[in-house]
py3Dmol code that shows the C-alpha trace and the ligand (Angstrom):
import py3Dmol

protein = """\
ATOM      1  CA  UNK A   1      27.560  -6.612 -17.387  1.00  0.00           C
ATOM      2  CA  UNK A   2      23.521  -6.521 -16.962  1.00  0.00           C
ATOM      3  CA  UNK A   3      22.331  -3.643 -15.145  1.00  0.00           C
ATOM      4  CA  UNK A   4      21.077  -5.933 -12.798  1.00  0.00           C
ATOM      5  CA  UNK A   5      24.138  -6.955 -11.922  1.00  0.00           C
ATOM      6  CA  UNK A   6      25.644  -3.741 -11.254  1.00  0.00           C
ATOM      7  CA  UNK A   7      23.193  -2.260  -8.445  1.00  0.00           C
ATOM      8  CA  UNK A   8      24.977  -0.681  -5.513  1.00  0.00           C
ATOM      9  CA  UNK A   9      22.595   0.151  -2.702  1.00  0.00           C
ATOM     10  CA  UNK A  10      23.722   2.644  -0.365  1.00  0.00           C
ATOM     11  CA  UNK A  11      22.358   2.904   3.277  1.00  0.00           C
ATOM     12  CA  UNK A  12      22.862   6.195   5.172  1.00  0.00           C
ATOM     13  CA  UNK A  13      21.393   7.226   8.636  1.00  0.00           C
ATOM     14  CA  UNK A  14      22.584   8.849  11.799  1.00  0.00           C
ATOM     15  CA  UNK A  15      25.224   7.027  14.249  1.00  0.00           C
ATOM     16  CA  UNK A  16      23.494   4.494  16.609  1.00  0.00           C
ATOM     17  CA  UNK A  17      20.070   4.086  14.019  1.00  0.00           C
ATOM     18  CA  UNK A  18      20.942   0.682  13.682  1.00  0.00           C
ATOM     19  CA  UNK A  19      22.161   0.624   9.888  1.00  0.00           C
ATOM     20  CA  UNK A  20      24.723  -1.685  10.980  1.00  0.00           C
ATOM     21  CA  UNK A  21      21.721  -4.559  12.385  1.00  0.00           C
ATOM     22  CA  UNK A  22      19.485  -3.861   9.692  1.00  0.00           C
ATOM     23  CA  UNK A  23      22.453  -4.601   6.377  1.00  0.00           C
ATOM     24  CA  UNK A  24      23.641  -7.637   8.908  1.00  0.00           C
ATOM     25  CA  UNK A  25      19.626  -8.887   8.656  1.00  0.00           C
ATOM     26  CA  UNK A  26      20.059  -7.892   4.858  1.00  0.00           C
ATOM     27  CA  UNK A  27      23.020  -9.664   4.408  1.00  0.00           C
ATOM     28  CA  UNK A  28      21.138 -12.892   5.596  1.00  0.00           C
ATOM     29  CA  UNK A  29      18.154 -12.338   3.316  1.00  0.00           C
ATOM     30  CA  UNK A  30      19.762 -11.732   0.213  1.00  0.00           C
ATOM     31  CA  UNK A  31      23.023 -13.651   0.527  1.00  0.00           C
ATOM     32  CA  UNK A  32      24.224 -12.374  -3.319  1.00  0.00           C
ATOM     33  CA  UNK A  33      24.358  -8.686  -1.782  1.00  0.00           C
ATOM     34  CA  UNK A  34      27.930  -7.842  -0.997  1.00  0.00           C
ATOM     35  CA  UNK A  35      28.827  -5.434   1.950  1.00  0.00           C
ATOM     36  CA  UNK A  36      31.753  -2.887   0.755  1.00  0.00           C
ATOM     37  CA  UNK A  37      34.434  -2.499   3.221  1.00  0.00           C
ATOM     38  CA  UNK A  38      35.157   0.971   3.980  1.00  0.00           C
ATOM     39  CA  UNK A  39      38.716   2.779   5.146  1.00  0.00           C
ATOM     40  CA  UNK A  40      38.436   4.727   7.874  1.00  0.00           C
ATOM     41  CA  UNK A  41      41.657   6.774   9.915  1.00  0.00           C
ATOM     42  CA  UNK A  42      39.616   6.338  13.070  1.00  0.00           C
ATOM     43  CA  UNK A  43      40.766   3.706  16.041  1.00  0.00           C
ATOM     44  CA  UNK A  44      39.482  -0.043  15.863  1.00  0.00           C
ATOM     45  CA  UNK A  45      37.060  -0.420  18.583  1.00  0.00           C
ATOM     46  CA  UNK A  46      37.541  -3.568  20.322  1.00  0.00           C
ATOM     47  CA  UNK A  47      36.417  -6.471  18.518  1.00  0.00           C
ATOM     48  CA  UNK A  48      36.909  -4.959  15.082  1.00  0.00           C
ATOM     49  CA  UNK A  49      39.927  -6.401  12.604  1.00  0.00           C
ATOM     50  CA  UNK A  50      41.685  -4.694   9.544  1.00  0.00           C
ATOM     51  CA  UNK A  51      39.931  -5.455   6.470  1.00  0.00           C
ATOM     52  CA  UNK A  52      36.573  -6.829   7.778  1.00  0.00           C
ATOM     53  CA  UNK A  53      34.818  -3.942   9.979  1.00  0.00           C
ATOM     54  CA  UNK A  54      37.148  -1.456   8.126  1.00  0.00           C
ATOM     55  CA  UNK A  55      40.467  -0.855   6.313  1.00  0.00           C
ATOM     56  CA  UNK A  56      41.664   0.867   9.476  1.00  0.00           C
ATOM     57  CA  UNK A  57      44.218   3.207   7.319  1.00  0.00           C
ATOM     58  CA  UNK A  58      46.472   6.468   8.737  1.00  0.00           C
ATOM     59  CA  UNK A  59      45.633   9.454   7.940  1.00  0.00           C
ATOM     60  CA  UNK A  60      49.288   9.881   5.961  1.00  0.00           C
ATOM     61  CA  UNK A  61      47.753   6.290   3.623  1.00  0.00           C
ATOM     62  CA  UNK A  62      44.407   7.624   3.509  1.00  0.00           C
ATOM     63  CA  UNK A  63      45.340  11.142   2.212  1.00  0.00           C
ATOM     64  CA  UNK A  64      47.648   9.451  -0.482  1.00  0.00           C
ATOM     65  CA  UNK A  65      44.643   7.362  -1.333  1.00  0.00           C
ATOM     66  CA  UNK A  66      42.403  10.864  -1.688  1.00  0.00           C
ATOM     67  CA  UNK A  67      45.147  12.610  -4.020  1.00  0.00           C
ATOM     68  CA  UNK A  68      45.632   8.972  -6.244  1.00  0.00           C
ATOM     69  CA  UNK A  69      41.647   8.908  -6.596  1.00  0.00           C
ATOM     70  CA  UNK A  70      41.139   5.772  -4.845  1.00  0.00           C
ATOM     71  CA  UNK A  71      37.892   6.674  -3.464  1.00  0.00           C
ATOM     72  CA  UNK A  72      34.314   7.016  -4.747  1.00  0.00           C
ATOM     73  CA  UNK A  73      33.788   9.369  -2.240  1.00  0.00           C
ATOM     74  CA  UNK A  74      35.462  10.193   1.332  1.00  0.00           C
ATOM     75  CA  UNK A  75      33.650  11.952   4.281  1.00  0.00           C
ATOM     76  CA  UNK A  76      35.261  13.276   7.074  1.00  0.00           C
ATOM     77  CA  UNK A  77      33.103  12.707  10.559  1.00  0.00           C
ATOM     78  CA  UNK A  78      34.042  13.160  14.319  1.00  0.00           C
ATOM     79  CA  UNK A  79      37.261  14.129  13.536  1.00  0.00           C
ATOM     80  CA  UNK A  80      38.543  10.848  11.687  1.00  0.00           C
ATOM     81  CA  UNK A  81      38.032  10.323   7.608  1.00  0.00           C
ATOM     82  CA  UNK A  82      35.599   7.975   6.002  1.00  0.00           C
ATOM     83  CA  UNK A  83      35.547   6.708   2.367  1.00  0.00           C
ATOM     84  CA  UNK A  84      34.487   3.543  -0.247  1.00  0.00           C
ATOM     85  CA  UNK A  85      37.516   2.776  -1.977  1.00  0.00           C
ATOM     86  CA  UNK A  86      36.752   1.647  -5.666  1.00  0.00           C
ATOM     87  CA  UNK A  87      38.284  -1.231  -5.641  1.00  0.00           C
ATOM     88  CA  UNK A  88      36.064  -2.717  -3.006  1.00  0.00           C
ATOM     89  CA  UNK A  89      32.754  -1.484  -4.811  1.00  0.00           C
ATOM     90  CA  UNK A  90      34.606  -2.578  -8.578  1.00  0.00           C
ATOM     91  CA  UNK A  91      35.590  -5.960  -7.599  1.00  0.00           C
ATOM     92  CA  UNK A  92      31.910  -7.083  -5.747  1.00  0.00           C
ATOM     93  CA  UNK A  93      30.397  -5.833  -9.259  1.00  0.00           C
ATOM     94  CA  UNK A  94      32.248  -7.080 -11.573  1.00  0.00           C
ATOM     95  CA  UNK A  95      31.804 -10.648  -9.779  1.00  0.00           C
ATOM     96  CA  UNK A  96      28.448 -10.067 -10.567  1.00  0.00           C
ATOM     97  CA  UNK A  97      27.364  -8.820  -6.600  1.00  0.00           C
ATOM     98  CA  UNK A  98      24.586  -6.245  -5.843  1.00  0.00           C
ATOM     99  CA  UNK A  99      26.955  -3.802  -2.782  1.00  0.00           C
ATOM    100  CA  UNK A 100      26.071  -2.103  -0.275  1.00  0.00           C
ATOM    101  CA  UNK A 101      27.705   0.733   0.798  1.00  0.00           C
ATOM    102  CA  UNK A 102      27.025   2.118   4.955  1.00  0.00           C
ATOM    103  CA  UNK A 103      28.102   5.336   4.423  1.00  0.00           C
ATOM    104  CA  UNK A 104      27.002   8.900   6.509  1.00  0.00           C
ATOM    105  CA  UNK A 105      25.356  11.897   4.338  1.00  0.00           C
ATOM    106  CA  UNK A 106      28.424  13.621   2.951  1.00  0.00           C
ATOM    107  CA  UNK A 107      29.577  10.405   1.408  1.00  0.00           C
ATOM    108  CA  UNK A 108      25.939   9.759  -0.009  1.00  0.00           C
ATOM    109  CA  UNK A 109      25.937  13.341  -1.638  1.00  0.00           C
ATOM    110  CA  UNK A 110      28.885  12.507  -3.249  1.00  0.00           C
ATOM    111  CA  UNK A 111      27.515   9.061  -4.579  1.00  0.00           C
ATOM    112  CA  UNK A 112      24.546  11.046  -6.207  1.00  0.00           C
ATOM    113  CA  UNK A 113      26.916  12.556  -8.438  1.00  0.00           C
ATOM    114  CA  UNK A 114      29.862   9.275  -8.867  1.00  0.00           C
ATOM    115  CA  UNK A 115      27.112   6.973  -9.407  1.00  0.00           C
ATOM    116  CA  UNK A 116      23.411   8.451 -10.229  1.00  0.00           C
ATOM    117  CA  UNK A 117      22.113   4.931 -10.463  1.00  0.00           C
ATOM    118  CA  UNK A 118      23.097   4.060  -6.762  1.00  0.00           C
ATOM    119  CA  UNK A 119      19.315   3.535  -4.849  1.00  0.00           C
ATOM    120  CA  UNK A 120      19.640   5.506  -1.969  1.00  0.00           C
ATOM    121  CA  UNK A 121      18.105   4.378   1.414  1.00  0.00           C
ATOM    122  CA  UNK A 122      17.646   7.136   4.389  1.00  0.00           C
ATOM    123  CA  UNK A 123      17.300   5.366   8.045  1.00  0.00           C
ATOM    124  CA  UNK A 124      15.551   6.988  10.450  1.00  0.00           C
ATOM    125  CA  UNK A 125      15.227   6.635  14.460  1.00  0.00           C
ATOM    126  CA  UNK A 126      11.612   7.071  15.803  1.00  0.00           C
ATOM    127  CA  UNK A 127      12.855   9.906  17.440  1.00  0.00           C
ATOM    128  CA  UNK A 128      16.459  11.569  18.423  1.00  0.00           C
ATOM    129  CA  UNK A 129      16.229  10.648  22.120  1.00  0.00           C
ATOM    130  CA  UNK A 130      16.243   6.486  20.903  1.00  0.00           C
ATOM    131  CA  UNK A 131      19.676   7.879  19.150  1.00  0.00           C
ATOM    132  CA  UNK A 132      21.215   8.542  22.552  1.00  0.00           C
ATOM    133  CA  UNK A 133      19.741   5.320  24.385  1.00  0.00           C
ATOM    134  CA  UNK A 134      20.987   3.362  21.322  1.00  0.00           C
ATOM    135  CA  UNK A 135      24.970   4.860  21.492  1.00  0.00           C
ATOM    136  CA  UNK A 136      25.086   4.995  24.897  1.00  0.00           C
ATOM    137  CA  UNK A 137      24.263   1.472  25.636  1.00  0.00           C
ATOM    138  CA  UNK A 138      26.545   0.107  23.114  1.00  0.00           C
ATOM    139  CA  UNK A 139      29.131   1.671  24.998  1.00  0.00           C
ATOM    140  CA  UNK A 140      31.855   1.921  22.181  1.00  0.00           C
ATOM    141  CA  UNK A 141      32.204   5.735  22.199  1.00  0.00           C
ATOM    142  CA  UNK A 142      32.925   8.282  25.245  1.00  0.00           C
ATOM    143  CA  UNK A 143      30.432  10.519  26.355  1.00  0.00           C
ATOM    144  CA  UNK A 144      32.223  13.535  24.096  1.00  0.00           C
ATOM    145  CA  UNK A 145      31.923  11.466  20.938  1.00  0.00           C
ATOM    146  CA  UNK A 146      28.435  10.818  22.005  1.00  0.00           C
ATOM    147  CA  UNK A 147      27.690  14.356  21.809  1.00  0.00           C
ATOM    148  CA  UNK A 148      29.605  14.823  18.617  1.00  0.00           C
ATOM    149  CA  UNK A 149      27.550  12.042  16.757  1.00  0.00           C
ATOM    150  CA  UNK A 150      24.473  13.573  18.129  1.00  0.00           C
ATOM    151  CA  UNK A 151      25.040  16.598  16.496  1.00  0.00           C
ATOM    152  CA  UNK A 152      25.730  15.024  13.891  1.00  0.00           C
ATOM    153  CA  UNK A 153      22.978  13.190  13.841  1.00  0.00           C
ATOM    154  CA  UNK A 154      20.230  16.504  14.141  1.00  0.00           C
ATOM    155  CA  UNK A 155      21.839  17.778  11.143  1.00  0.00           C
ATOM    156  CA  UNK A 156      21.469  14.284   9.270  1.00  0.00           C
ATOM    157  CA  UNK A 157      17.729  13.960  10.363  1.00  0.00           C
ATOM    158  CA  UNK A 158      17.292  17.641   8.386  1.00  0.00           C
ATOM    159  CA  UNK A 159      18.659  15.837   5.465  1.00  0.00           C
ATOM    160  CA  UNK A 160      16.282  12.746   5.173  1.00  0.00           C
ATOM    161  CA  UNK A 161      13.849  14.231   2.321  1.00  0.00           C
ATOM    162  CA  UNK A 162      16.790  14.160   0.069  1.00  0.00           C
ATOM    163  CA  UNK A 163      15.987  10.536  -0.008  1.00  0.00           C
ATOM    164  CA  UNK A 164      13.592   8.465  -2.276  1.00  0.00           C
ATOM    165  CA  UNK A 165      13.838   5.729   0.187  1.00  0.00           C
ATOM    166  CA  UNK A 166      13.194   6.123   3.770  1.00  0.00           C
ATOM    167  CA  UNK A 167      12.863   3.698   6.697  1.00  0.00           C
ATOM    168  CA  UNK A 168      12.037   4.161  10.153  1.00  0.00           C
ATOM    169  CA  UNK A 169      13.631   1.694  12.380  1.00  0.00           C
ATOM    170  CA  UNK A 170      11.297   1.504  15.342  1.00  0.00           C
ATOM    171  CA  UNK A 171      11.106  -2.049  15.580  1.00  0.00           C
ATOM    172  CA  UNK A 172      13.845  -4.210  13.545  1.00  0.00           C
ATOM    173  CA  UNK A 173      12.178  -6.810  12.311  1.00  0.00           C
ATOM    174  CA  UNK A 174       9.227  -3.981  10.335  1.00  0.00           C
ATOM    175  CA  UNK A 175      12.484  -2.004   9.759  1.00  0.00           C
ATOM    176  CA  UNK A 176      14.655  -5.495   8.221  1.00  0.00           C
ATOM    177  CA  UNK A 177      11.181  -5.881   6.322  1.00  0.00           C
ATOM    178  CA  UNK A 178      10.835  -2.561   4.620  1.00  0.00           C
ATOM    179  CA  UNK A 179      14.773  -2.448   3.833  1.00  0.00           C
ATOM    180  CA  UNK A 180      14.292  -6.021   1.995  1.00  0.00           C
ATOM    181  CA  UNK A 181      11.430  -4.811  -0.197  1.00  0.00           C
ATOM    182  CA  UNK A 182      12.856  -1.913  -1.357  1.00  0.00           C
ATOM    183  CA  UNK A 183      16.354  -3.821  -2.126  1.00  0.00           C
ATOM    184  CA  UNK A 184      14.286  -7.100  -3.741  1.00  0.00           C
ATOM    185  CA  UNK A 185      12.061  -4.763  -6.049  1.00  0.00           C
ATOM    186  CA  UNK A 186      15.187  -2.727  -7.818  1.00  0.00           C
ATOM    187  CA  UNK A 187      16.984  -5.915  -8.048  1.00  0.00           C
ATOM    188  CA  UNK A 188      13.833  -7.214  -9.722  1.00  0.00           C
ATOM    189  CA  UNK A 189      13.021  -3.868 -12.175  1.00  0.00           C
ATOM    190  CA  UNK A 190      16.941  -4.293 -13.734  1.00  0.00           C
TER     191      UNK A 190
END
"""
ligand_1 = """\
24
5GP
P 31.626 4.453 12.972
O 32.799 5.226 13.480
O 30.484 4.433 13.959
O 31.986 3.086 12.470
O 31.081 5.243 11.679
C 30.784 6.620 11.777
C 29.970 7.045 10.569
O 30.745 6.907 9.375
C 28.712 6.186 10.350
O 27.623 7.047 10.054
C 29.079 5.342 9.161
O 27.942 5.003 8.389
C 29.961 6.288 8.390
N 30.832 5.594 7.419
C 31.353 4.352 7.493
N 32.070 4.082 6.391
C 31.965 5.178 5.593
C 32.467 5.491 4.285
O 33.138 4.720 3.613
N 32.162 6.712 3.805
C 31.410 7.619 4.482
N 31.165 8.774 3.902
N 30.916 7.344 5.705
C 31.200 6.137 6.253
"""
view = py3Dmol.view(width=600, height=400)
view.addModel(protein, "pdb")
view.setStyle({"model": 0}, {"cartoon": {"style": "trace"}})
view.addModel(ligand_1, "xyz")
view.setStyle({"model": 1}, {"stick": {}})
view.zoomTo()
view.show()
C-alpha cells in the first residue's frame, strides 16, 4: 500500500462549528476521500439511519466493542460514547481511500498516538457566541444539551494550538476552501 494511499485526515472542532457542512463540501471536491462511520450509544436524531450518520450501538455492544479492541479510539461526550471502529477506517484504506474521521478532541488525542501519521485539522468558530446561534437554530438538541456542548466547546477552543492545521469557519465557502488545500497538498506530498 503507497503511503499515499493510506492518509486518514481527521477533522475535530466544537459541536455546531460546522465540521459536518464543511467534510459534506469535502466529500464533493475530492470524491476518492471516504467518510468513516462512527458508533455512537447516543439517540438517532430524526432523520439519521443505522450505519450511515452512525452505528447507533447500546452502551452493553459498545462496551463489548471497547474490551474486544474494536476501536481506534472512543470518546465519551454529553453523556453518550463516541468511537472509529477499525474496521470502518481498515476497509476505506485498504480499498485504496484517503478517510476522514469527524471526531471531538479526546478521540483526536488518542489518534496522535494510534496513528502519528493522521493530518490533524482543528475547526474553529469566529467566535463562541456563533456556536450557540449555530446549535440552537438547528434545533436537534434541548436547551440542557446546548449548554453541555457549550462547555464543551470553551474547553475545546483552549485546545486548538495542539493543531498543525487550523481553520476558521466564518464564511463556508473560505472555510470549504482552506479545508481542500490543506487535504489536496498531503495527498499530493505522499
Ligand atoms: P453529535 O452527537 O453532534 O453527532 O456528535 C457529538 C460530538 O461527537 C461531535 O463533536 C462529533 O464530532 C463527535 N464524534 C462523532 N463521532 C465520533 C467518534 O467516532 N469519536 C469521537 N471521539 N468523537 C466523535
Amino acid at each position: 500500500m503507497s503511503a499515499r494511499k493510506s492518509k486518514v485526515f481527521v477533522i475535530t472542532g466544537p459541536s455546531g462549528v460546522g465540521k459536518g457542512s464543511l467534510i459534506a463540501r469535502l466529500r464533493k471536491e475530492v470524491p476518492e476521500i471516504e467518510l468513516s462511520v462512527s458508533a455512537t450509544t447516543r439517540s438517532p436524531r430524526q432523520g439519521e439511519s443505522n450505519g450511515v450518520e452512525y452505528h447507533f450501538l447500546s452502551p452493553e455492544d459498545f462496551e463489548r466493542r471497547v474490551e474486544a479492541g474494536e476501536f481506534l479510539e472512543h470518546a465519551r461526550y454529553s453523556n453518550n460514547r463516541y468511537g472509529t471502529l477499525r474496521s470502518e477506517v481498515e476497509r476505506r484504506l485498504v480499498e485504496g481511500h484517503p478517510v476522514v474521521l469527524e471526531i471531538e478532541l479526546q478521540g483526536a488525542r488518542q489518534i496522535r498516538t494510534t496513528m502519528p501519521g493522521a493530518v490533524q485539522v482543528f475547526i474553529a468558530p469566529p467566535e463562541l457566541a456563533s456556536l450557540r446561534r449555530r446549535l440552537e437554530s438547528r434545533g436537534t438538541d434541548e436547551p440542557s444539551a446546548i449548554e453541555a456542548r457549550l462547555k464543551v466547546a470553551e474547553e475545546e477552543l483552549a485546545a486548538q494550538g495542539e493543531f498543525p492545521h487550523q481553520v476558521v469557519n466564518d464564511d463556508l465557502d473560505t472555510a470549504a476552501a482552506e479545508l481542500e488545500t490543506i487535504v489536496r497538498s498531503k495527498l499530493s506530498d505522499s
